[in-house]
N, C-alpha and C positions, 0 to 999 in steps of 0.2 A: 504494500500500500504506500503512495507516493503523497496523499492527500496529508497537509499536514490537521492534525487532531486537535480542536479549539477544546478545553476545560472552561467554565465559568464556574468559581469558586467562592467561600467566606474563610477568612482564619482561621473562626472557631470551629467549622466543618471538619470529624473525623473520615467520613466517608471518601471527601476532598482530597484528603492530607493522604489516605490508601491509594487512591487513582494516579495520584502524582508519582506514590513509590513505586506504583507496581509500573507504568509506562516508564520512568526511568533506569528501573530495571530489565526493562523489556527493552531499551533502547530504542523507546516511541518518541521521537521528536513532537512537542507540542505548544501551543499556545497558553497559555495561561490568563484568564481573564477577570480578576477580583474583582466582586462586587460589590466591594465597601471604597474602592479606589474612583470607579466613573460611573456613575449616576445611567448612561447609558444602556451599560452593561446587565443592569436588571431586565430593564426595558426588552433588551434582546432575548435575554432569557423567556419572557412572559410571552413574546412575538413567537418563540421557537414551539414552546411547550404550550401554553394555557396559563404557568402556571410561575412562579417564583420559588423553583425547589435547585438548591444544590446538593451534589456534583448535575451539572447539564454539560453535557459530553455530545460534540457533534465533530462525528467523523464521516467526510461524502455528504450525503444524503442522509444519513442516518444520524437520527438523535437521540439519546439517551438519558432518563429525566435517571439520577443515582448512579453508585456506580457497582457496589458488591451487588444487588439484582439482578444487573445485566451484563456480569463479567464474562460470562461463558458466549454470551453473543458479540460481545466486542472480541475476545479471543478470536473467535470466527473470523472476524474483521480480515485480521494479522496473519493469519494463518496460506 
């Protein structure tokens, strides 16, 4: 996969804090997009999902409201 991989995140997000580990351990280059940093960045989230939930993970086409949920189909992603 060539597509690079947008995160939209909070600090105090554990969920957040796992996606990050696990793609840098996977050696998944990605964006990182806090959502305490630009007022925007919610915005986009709520545009993508419905909804105001972090980890929002959009990789392609594909977007991801969490991330231990839907490890197994992001795995797929990568594969």
């Amino acid at each position: 996969m060539t597509e690079t991989l947008k995160i939209y995140t909070i600090p105090t997000c554990s969920d957040c804090h796992h996606a990050k580990r696990y793609f840098k351990e996977q050696g998944v280059p990605y964006m990182e997009y806090d959502c305490t940093q630009n007022p925007e960045y919610p915005e986009e989230v709520r545009r993508l999902t419905g909804k105001q939930i972090v980890p929002t993970i959009v990789i392609g086409d594909n977007v991801f409201i969490g991330f231990a949920d839907n490890l197994q189909e992001i795995r797929e992603l990568f594969r």
